[in-house]
C-alpha positions as CSV (number, residue, x, y, z in Angstrom):
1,X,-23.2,34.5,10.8
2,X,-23.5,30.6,10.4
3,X,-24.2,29.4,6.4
4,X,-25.1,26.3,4.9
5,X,-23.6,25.0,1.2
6,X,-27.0,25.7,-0.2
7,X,-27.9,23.5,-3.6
8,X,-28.0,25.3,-6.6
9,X,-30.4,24.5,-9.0
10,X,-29.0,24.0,-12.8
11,X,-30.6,27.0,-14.8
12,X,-30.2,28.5,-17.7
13,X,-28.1,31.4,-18.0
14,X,-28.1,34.4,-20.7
15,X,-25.9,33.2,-23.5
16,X,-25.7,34.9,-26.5
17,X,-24.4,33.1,-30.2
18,X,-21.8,34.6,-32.1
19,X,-19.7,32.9,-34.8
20,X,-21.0,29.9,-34.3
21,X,-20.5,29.8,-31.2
22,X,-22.1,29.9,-27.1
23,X,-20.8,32.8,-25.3
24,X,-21.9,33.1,-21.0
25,X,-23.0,36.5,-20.1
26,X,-22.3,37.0,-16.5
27,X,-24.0,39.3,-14.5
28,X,-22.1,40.7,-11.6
29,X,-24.4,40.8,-8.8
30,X,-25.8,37.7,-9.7
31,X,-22.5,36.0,-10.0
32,X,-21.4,37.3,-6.5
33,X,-24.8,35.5,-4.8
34,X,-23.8,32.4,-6.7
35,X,-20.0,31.9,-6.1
36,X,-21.1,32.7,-1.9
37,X,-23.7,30.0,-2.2
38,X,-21.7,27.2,-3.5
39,X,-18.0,26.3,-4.0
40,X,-16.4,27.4,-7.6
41,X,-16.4,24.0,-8.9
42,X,-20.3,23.6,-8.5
43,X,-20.7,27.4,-10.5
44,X,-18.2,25.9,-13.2
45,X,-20.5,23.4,-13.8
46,X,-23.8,25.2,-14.0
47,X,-21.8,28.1,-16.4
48,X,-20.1,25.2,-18.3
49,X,-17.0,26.4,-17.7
50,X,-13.6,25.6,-15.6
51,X,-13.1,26.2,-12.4
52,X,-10.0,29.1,-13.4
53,X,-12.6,30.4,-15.9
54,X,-14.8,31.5,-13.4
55,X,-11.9,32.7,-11.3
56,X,-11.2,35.1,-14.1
57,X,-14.6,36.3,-14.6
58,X,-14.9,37.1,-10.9
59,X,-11.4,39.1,-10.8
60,X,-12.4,41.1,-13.9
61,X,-16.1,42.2,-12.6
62,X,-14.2,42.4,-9.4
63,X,-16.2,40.0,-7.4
64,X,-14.9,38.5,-4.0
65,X,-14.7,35.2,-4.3
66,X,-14.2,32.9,-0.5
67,X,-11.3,32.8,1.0
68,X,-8.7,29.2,1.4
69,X,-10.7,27.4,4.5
70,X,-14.3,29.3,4.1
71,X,-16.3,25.7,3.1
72,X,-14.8,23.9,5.5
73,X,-15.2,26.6,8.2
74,X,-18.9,26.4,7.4
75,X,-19.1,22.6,7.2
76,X,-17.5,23.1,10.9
77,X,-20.7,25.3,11.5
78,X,-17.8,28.2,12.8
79,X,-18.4,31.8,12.3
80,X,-17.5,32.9,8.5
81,X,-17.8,36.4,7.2
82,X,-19.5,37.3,3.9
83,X,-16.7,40.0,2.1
84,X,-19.4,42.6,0.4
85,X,-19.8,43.5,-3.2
86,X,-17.2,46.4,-3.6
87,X,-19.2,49.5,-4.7
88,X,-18.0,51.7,-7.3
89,X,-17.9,51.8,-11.3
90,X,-17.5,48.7,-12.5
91,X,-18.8,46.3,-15.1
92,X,-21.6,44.8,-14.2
93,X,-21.6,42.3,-16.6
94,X,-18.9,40.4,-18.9
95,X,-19.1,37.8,-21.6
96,X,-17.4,34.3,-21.2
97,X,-16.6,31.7,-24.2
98,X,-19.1,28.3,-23.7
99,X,-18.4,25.4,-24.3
100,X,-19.5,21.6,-23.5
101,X,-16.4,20.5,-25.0
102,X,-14.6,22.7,-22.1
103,X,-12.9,19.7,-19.6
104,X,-14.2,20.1,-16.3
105,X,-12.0,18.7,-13.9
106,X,-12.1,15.6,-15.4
107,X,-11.2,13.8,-12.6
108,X,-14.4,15.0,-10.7
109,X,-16.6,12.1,-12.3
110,X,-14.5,9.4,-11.4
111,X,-12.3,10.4,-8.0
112,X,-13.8,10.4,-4.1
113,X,-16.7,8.1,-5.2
114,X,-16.3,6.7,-1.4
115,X,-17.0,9.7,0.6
116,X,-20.2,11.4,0.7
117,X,-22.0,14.1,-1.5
118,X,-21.3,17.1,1.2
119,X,-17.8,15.2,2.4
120,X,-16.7,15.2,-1.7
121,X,-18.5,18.7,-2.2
122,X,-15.6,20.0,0.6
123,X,-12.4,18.3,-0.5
124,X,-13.3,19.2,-4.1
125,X,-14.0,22.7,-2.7
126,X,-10.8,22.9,-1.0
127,X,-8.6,21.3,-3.6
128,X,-9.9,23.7,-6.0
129,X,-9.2,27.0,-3.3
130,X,-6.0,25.9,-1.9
131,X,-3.1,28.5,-1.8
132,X,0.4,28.8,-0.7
133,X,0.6,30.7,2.7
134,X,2.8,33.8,2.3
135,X,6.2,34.1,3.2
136,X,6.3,35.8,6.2
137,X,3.3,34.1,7.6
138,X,3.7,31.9,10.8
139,X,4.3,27.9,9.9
140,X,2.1,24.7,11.2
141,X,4.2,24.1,14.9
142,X,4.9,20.6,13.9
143,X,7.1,21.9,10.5
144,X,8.6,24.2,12.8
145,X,10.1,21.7,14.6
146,X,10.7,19.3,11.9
147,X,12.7,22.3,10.4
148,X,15.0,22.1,13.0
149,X,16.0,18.8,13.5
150,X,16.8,18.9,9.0
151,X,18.8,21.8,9.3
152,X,20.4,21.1,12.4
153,X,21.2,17.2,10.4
154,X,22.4,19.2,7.6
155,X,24.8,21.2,9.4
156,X,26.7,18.3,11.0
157,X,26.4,17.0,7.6
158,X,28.4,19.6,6.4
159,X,31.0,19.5,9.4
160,X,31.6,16.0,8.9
161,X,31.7,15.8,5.2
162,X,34.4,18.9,5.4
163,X,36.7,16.2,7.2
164,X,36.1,13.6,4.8
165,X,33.8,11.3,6.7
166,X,30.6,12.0,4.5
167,X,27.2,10.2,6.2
168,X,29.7,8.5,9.2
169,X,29.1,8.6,12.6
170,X,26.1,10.6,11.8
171,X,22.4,10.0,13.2
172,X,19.7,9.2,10.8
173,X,18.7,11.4,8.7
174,X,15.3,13.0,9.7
175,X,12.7,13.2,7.1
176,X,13.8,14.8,3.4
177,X,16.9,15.7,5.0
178,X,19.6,14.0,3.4
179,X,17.0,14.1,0.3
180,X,16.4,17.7,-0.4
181,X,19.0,20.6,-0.4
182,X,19.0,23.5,2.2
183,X,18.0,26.0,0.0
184,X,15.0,24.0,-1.4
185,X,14.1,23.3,2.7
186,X,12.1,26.6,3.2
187,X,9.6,25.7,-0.1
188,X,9.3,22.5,1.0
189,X,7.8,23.3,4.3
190,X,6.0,26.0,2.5
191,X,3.8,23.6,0.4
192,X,3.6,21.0,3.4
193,X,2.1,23.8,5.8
194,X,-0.3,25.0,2.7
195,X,-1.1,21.0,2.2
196,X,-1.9,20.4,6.2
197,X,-3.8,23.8,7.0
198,X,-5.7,23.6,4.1
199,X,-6.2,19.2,5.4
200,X,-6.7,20.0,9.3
201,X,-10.3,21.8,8.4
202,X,-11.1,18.4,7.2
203,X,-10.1,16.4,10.7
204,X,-6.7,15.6,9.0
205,X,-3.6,15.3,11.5
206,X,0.2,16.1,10.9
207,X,2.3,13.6,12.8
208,X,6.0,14.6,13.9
209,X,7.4,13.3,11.2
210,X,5.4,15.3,8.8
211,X,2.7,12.6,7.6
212,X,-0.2,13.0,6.8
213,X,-3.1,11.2,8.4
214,X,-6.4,11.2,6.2
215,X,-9.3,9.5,7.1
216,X,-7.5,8.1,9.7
217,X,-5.6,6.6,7.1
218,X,-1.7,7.5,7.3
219,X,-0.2,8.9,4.0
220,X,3.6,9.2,3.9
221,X,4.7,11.9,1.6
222,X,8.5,11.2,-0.2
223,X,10.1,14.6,-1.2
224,X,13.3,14.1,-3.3
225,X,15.4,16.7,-5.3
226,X,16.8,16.2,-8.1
227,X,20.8,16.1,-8.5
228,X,22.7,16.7,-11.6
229,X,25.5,14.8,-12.8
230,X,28.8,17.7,-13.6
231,X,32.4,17.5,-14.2
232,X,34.1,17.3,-10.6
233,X,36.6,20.3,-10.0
234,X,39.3,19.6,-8.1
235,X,39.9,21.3,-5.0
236,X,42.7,23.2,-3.6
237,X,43.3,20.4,-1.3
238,X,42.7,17.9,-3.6
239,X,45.3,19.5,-6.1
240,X,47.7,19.6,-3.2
241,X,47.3,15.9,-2.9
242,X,48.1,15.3,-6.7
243,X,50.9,17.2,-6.7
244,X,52.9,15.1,-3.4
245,X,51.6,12.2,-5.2
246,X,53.4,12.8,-8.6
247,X,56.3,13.7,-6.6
248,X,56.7,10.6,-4.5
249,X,55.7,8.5,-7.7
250,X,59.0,9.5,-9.3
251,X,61.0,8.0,-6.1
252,X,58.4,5.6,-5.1
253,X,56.4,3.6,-7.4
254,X,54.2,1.7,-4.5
255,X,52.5,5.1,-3.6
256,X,48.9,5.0,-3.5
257,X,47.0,7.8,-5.9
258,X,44.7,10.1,-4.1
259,X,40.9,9.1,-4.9
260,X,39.6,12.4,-6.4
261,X,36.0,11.4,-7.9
262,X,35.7,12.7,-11.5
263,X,31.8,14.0,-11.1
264,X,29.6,15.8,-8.0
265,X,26.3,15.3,-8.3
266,X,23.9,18.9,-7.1
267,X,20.8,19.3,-6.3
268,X,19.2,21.7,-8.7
269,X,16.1,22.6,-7.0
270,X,13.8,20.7,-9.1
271,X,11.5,19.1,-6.1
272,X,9.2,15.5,-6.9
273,X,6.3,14.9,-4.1
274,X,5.6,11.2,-4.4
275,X,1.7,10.5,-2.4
276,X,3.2,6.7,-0.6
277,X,4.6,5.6,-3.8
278,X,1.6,6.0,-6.0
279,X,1.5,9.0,-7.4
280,X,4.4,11.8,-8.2
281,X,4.0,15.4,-8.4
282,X,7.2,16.9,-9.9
283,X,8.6,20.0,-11.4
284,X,8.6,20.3,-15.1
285,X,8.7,22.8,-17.8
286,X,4.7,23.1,-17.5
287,X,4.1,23.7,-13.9
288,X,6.2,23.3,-11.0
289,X,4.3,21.3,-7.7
290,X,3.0,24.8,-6.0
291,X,0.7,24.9,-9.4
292,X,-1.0,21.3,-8.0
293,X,-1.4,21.7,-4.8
294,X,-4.7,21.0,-5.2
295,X,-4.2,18.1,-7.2
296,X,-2.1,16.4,-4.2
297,X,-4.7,17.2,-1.8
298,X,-7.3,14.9,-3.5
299,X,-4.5,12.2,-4.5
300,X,-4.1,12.3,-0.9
301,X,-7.6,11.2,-0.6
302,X,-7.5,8.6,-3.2
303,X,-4.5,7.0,-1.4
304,X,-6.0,6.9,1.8
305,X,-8.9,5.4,0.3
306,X,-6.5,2.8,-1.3
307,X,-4.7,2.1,1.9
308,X,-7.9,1.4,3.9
309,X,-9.3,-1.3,1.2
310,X,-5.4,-2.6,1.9
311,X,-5.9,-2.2,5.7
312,X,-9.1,-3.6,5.9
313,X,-8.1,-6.5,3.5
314,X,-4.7,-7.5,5.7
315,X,-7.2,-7.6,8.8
316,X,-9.4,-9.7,7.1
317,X,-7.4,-12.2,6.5
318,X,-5.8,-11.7,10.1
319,X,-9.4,-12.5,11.0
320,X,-9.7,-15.8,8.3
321,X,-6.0,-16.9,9.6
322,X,-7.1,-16.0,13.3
323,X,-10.3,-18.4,12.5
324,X,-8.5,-21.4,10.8
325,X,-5.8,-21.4,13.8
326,X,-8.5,-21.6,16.7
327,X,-10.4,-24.3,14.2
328,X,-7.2,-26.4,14.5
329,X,-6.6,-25.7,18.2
330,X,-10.3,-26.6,18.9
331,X,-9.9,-29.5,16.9
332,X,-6.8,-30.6,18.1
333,X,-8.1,-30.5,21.9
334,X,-10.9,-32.4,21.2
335,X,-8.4,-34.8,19.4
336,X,-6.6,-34.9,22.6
337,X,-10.0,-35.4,24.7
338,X,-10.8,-38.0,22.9
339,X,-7.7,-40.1,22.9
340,X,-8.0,-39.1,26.8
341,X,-11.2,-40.8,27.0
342,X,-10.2,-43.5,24.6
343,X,-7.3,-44.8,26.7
344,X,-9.4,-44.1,30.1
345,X,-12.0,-46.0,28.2
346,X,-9.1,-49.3,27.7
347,X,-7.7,-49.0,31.0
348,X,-11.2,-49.0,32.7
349,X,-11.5,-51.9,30.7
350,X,-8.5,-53.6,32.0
351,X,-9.1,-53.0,35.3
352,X,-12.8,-54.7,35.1
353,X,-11.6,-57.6,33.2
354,X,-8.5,-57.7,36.0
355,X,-11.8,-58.0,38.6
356,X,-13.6,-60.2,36.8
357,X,-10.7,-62.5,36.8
358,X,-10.2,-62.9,40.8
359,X,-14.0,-63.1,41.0
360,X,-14.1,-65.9,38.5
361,X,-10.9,-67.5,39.9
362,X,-12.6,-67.2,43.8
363,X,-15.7,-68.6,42.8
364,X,-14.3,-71.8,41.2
365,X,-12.3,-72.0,44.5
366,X,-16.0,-71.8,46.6
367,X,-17.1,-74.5,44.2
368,X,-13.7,-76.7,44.9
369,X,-15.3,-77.9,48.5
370,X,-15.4,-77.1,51.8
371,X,-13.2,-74.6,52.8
372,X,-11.5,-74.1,56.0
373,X,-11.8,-70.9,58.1
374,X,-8.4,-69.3,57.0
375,X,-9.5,-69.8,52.5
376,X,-12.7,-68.5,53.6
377,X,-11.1,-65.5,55.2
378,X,-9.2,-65.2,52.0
379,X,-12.0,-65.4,49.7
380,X,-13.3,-63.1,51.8
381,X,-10.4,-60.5,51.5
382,X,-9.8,-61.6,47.3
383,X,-13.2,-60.6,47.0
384,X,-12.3,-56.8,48.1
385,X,-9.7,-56.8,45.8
386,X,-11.8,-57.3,43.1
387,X,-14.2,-54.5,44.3
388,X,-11.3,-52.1,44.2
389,X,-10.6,-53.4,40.6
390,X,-13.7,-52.8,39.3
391,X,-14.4,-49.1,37.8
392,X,-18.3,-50.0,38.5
393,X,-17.7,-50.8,42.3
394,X,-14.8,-48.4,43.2
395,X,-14.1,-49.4,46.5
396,X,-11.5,-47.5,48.5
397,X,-8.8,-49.9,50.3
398,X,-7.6,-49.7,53.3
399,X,-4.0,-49.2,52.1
400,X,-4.2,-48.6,48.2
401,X,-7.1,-46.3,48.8
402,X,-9.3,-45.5,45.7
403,X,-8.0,-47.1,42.7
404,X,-7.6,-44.5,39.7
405,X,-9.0,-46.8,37.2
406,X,-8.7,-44.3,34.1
407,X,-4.7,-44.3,34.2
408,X,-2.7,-46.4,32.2
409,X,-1.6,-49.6,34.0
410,X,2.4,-48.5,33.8
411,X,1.4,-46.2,36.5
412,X,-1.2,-48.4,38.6
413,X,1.5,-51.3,39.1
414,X,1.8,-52.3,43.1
415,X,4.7,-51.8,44.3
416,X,6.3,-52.8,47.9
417,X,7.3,-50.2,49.6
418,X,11.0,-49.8,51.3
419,X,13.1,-48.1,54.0
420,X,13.2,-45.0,54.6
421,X,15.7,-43.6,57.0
422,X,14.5,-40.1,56.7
């Protein structure tokens, strides 16, 4: 059957004082309807509670609560199945400590402000659900593989650090390879297959190299081991080594000392999850990073969040720099243009004043007296000239043709023309 996360309205449970005190009295049946109605974090609330309280209450009246996935399979609008009310003699009701004091998630009032009510309903819901998948159950493909390349990198690690050549000659390390120790590899990949199936619900991806794309925001995951610093113990080799040395030192007092370092430094399966270099998740004598699971899966959120605003601000100013250059290439062609049009504008200018010239020096030859056939042919033919000078008239000529009056006079200079063999 198909549900909706239906609303619950806040209302007023039985409570009962004692001490002082507010004490919850949950009623099985009703408690059943409410935690298959809305995600555990919304009942905490109305109960005034924490979300493990409520977690407690259902496994003592022995109440099925949803499994890891069932929000976001009804988000999805899939198929989910209701798990019945077991039937039997049981309590049917229980009394629960409350408390307004109680924290409740504080994080919840200030964290995944930019998604949506139903969109922050889910990841809440899911951070608050999220489990480790068993051991024996079948990993995301993409950690499969991942798993391979590491431990197939840590073997020829091994081969070539067993001849002395350490990292040498060796490809780079895939991902938490050359970070994390082989025996921590298989909880690793446990916590990033619990991270991504609980995610992919949510339209999350796994790339290849096991990050994390959220909101199609990439999130790179660091994973780092702790190493120890302990007295190095020489080896059987090593003491070999020591022993020729202090022999040939006796004879020979240019012989080099074997370099035998004086500490190793061990991983001791204390794993750190650092969210892009923002937030750290480590083991400590409190919890160890299975226990906050959830608590990476809405720093993974936040991140994303913070890498968009970055994303979005870098192509913003993309955008202003993108705008500022084609200002300046805009401006600097219609600098250019206009120099163009300036120097057109002068040699035009030259070439007018160059026909107004002949036409003032042909008239003052009309004016001399009377001319003879062969001056009147020429005033004739001078006259021409100064057509072909002048931008207004723009005569062609016969042999110059048209005269390109916008050049710079360098390149309009008459020249006579000579042989040509070829």
């Amino acid at each position: 059957m198909l549900l909706k996360i239906q609303e619950l309205k806040l209302q007023k449970h039985e409570t009962m004082e004692y001490c002082g005190k507010t004490y919850n009295i949950y009623k099985r049946s009703n408690l059943y309807e409410e935690v298959w109605k809305q995600p555990i974090t919304k009942i905490a609330k109305i109960y005034s509670v924490s979300d493990s309280a409520i977690h407690k209450i259902c496994k003592a009246l022995n109440v099925p609560t949803p499994p890891a996935g069932y929000w976001s399979r009804v988000r999805a609008r899939k198929t989910v199945k209701k798990m019945p009310l077991p039937k039997g003699n049981y309590r049917e009701q229980k009394t629960g400590l409350r408390s307004e004091t109680i924290k409740l998630r504080q994080e919840e009032d200030g964290i995944l402000k930019f998604l949506d009510d139903e969109n922050r309903t889910l990841v809440l819901a899911i951070a608050d659900q999220i489990i480790l998948p068993h051991e024996d159950s079948r990993m995301h493909s993409k950690i499969i593989a991942h798993r391979k390349k590491v431990s197939k990198w840590q073997k020829e690690l091994k081969k070539s650090e067993a001849k002395g050549w350490g990292k040498r000659n060796l490809s780079d390390p895939p991902f938490f390879a050359d970070t994390v120790s082989e025996e921590s590899l298989p909880r690793v990949c446990r916590i990033f297959d619990a991270l991504i199936k609980a995610l992919e619900p949510l339209d999350c991806k796994l790339t290849d190299d096991l990050k994390i794309k959220v909101n199609q925001e990439t999130v790179h995951i660091s994973v780092t081991e702790v190493k120890e610093k302990i007295p190095h113990t020489p080896t059987e080799k090593e003491n070999l080594e020591l022993l020729k040395y202090e022999d040939r030192h006796n004879s020979n007092s240019y012989i080099s000392k074997p370099k035998i370092n004086k500490y190793d430094y061990l991983f001791n399966g204390r794993i750190s999850f650092m969210i892009h270099g923002r937030k750290t998740f480590r083991d400590c004598k409190a919890y160890v990073v299975e226990e906050k699971l959830g608590d990476i899966v809405l720093a993974l959120y936040e991140v994303s969040d913070v890498l968009r605003q970055e994303r979005e601000k870098r192509e913003e100013e993309a955008r202003q720099r993108e705008i500022e250059r084609q200002k300046k290439e805009e401006q600097r062609e219609r600098y250019n243009l206009e120099v163009a049009n300036t120097e057109a504008l002068v040699n035009k200018a030259e070439d007018y004043e160059t026909s107004c010239k002949i036409r003032a020096y042909v008239s003052a030859l009309e004016k001399s007296g009377e001319l003879d056939d062969e001056t009147a042919t020429w005033i004739q033919w001078a006259k021409q000239k100064a057509d072909w000078y002048d931008p207004t008239v723009a005569s062609s000529d016969e042999y110059f043709g048209k005269r390109k009056h916008e050049e710079s006079s360098e390149s309009k200079v008459l020249k006579k023309s000579g042989y040509s063999w070829w």
